[in-house]
C-alpha positions as CSV (number, residue, x, y, z in Angstrom):
1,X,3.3,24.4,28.5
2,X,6.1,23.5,26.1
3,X,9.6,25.5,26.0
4,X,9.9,27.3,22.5
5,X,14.0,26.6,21.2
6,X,14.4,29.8,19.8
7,X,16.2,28.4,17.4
8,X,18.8,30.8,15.2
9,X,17.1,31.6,12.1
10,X,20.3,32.1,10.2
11,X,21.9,28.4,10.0
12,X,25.0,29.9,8.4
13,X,26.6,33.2,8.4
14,X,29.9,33.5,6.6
15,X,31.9,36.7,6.4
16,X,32.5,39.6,5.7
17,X,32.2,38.5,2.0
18,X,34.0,41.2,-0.8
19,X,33.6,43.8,1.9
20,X,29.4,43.8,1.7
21,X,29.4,41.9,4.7
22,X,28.1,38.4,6.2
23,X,26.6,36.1,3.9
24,X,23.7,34.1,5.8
25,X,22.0,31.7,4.8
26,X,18.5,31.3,6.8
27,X,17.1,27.9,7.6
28,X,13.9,29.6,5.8
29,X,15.9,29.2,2.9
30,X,17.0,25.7,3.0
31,X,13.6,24.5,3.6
32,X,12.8,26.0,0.4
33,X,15.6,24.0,-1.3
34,X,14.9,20.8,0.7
35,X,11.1,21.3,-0.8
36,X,13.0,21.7,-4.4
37,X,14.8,19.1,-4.1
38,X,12.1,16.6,-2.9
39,X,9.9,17.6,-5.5
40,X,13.0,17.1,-7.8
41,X,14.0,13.5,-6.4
42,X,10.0,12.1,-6.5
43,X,9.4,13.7,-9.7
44,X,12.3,12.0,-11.7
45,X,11.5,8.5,-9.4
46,X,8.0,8.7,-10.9
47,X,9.0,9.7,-14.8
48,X,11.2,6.2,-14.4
49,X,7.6,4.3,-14.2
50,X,7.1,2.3,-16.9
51,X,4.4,3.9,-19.5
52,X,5.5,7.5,-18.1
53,X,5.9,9.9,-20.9
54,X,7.8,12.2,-19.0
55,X,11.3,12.4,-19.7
56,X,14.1,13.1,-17.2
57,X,14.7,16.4,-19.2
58,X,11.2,17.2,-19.0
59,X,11.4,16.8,-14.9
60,X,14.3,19.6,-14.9
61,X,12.7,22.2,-17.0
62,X,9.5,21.4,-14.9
63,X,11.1,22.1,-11.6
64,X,13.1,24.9,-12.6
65,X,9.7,26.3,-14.3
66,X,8.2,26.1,-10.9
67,X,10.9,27.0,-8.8
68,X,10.3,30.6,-10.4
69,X,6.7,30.0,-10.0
70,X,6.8,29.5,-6.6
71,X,9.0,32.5,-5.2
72,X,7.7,35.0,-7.6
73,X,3.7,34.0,-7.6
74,X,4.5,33.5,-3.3
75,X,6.1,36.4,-2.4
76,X,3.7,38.9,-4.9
77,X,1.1,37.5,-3.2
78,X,2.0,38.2,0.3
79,X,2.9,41.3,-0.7
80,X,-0.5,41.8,-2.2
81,X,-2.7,39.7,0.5
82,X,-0.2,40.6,3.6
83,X,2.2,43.0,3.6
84,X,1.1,46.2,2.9
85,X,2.4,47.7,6.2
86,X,6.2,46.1,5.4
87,X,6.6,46.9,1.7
88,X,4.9,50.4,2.6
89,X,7.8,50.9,5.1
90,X,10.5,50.3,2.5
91,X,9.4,48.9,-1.2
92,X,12.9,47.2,-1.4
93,X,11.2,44.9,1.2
94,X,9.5,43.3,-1.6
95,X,12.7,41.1,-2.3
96,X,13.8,40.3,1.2
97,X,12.2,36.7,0.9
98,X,14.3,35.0,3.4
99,X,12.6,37.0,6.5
100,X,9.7,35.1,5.7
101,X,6.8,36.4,4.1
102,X,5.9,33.8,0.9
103,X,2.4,33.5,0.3
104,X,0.7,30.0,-0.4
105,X,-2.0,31.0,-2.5
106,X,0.0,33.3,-4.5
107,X,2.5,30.8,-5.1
108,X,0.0,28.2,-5.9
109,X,-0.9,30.7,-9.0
110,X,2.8,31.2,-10.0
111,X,2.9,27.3,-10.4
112,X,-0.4,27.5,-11.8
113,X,0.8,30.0,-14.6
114,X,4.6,28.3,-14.9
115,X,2.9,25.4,-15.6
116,X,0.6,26.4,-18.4
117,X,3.7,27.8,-20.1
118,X,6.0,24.7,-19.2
119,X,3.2,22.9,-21.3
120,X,3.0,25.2,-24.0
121,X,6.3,25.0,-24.4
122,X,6.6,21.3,-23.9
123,X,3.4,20.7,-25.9
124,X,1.7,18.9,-22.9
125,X,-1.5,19.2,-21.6
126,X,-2.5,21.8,-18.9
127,X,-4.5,19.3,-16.8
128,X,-1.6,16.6,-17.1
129,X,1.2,18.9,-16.3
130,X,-1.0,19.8,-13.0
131,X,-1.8,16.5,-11.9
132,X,2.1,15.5,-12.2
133,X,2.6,18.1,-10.2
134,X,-0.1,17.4,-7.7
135,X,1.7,15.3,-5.0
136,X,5.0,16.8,-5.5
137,X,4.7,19.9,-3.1
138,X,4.0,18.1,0.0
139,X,7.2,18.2,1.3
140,X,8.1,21.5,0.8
141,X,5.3,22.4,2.1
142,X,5.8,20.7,5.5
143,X,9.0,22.0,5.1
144,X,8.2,25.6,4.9
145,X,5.7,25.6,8.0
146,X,9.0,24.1,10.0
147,X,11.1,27.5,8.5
148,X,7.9,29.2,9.8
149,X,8.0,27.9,13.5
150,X,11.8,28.7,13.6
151,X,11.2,31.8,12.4
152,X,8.7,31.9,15.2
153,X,6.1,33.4,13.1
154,X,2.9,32.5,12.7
155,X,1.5,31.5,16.2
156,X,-2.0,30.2,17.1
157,X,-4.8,31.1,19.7
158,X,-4.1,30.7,23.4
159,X,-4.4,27.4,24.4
160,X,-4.3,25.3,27.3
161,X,-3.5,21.9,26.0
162,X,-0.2,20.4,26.9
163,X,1.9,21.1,23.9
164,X,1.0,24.6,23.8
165,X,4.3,26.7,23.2
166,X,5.0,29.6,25.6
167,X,5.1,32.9,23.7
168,X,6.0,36.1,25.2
169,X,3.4,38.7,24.6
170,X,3.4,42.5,24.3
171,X,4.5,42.6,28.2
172,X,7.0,40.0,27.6
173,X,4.1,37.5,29.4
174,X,4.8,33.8,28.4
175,X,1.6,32.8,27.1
176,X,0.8,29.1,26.0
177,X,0.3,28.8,22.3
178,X,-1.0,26.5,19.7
179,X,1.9,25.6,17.3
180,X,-0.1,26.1,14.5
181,X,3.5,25.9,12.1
182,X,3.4,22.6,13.4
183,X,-0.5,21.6,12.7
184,X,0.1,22.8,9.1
185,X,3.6,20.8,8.4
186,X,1.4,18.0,9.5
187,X,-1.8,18.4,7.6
188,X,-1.4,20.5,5.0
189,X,2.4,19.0,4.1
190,X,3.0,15.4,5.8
191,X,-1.0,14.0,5.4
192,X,-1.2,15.8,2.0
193,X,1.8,14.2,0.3
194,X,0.9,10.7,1.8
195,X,-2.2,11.1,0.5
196,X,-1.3,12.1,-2.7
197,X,1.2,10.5,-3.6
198,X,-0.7,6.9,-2.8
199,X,-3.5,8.1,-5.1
200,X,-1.4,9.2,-8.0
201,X,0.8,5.7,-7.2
202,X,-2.1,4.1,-9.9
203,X,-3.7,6.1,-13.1
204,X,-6.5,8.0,-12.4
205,X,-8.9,10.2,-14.8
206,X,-7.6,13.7,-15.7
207,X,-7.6,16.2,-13.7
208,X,-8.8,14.1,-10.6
209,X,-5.3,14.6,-8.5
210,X,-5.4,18.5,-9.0
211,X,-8.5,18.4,-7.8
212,X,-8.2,16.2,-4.3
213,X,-5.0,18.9,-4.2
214,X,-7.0,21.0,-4.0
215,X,-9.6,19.9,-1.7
216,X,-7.5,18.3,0.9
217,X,-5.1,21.6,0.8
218,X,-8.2,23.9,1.2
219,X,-9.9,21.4,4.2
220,X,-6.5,21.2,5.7
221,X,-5.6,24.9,6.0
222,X,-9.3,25.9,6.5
223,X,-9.0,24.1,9.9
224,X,-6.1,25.3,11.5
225,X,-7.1,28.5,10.4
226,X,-9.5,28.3,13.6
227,X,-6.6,28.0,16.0
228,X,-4.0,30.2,13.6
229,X,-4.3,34.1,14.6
230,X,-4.6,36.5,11.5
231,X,-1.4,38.8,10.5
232,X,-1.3,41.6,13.1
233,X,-1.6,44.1,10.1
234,X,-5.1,42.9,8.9
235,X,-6.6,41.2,12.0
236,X,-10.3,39.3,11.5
237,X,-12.2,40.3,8.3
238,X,-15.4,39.5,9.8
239,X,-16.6,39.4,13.5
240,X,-13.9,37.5,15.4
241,X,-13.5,34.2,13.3
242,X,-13.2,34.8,9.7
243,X,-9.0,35.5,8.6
244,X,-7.7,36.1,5.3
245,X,-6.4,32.6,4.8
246,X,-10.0,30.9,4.7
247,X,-11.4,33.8,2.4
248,X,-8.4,32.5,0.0
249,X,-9.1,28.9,1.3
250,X,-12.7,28.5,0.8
251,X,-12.8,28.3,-3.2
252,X,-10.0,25.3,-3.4
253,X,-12.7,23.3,-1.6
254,X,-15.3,24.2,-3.6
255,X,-13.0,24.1,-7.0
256,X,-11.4,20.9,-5.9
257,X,-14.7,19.0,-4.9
258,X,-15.9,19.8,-8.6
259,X,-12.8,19.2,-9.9
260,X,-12.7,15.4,-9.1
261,X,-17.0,14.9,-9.9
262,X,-16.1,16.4,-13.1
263,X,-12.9,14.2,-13.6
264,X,-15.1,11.0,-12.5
265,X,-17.9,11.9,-14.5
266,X,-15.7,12.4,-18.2
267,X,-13.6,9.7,-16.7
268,X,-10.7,10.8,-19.6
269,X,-7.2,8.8,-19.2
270,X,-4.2,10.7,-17.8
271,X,-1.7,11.5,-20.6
272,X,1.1,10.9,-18.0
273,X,0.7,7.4,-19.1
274,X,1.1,5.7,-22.2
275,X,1.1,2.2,-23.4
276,X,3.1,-0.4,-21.7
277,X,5.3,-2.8,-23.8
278,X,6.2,-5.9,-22.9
């Protein structure tokens, strides 16, 4: 059984600052940033490609689009999926983001709805704006499961494998834990992005990287579900197996896996890319 850090989850506290108090800044926080400014970096490194017709303009307003995507559509939806106990407590709850609580799938829609207005706006296709985004989250994502095992939220099953984490229980009783934080950062952020980003690395037909997205996402997070426990506050939603995050999960595999027959079948260019000149 492995030691758990406890590591401080506030990286920096500064203060008191105009007489409210300490400032912190959370390492939840920073992994956010550090996933904005990934997706930031890779986004303007692919918009340099030759034939791209994204413009380095276009990359900002993209990012900042889903920046508010993200933390509204994310922390909406774990109010609306997750936390009915904690914004029933106190309703100002509902904007104290950096104790945790960001939804995936409800974040997933805020990107999905910023970008359908980034392309209105941009006069861009829906389907092209989503497969440019496709590999971009990865890191953030893995990111955000590290803020989660810091946090030390988030556990999985009892386990006796080696690297089980010992995590005090209700009578303060180590018990050894699956890191499931970890599993995820790995899967659903590290494996994903590789992935990803090595398929959309040559053109493919439209909408085919939104949907292996969403299929690898939905596989990835459907399996550590089985070794994640379900939020305290909701517990199983059927028999002793079935959580919330693979009743969420289960139509990303389904979508996704149609997505990319569909995409193969119509086998229509990508309008991320235009002509090359010599």
């Amino acid at each position: 059984m492995l030691t758990y850090p406890h590591i401080n989850p506030v990286a920096v506290s500064i203060g008191p600052v105009l007489g409210l108090g300490p400032l912190r800044v959370h390492w939840y926080g920073i992994m956010y940033l550090i996933g904005f400014v990934a997706a930031w970096w890779l986004a303007r490194y692919r918009a340099r490609k030759p034939g791209s017709t994204w413009s380095a303009l276009d990359i900002d307003d993209l990012i900042f689009y889903s920046a508010i995507g993200v933390i509204v559509g994310g922390r909406l939806g774990w109010c609306i999926f997750y936390g009915h106990d904690v914004i029933a407590e106190n309703w100002l709850n509902v904007f104290h983001i950096w104790d945790g609580g960001m939804s995936f799938h409800g974040g997933m829609t805020g990107v999905l709805v910023a970008g359908m207005v980034f392309a209105r706006v941009k006069s861009k296709r829906i389907p092209d704006v989503l497969d440019f985004l496709a590999p971009l989250p990865g890191i953030g994502l893995m990111a955000g499961r590290l803020g989660n095992f810091i946090n030390g939220e988030l556990w999985g099953k009892p386990t006796d494998l080696p690297w089980g984490f010992g995590v005090p229980n209700a009578d303060g009783v180590l018990v050894a834990r699956h890191p499931s934080q970890l599993y995820e950062a790995g899967l659903e952020g590290l494996v994903l992005f590789s992935v990803l980003w090595w398929f959309t690395s040559k053109p493919r037909p439209r909408l085919a990287p939104t949907g292996l997205f969403l299929l690898l996402y939905g596989c990835a997070r459907f399996t550590v579900e089985w070794v994640r426990l379900p939020d305290a506050n909701i517990g199983y939603l059927v028999g002793n197996w079935l959580t919330m995050g693979m009743l969420l999960t289960t139509p990303m595999i389904f979508i996704g896996a149609g997505m990319m027959m569909y995409a193969y079948r119509r086998n229509a260019p990508s309008g991320n890319l235009g002509a090359v000149t010599a």
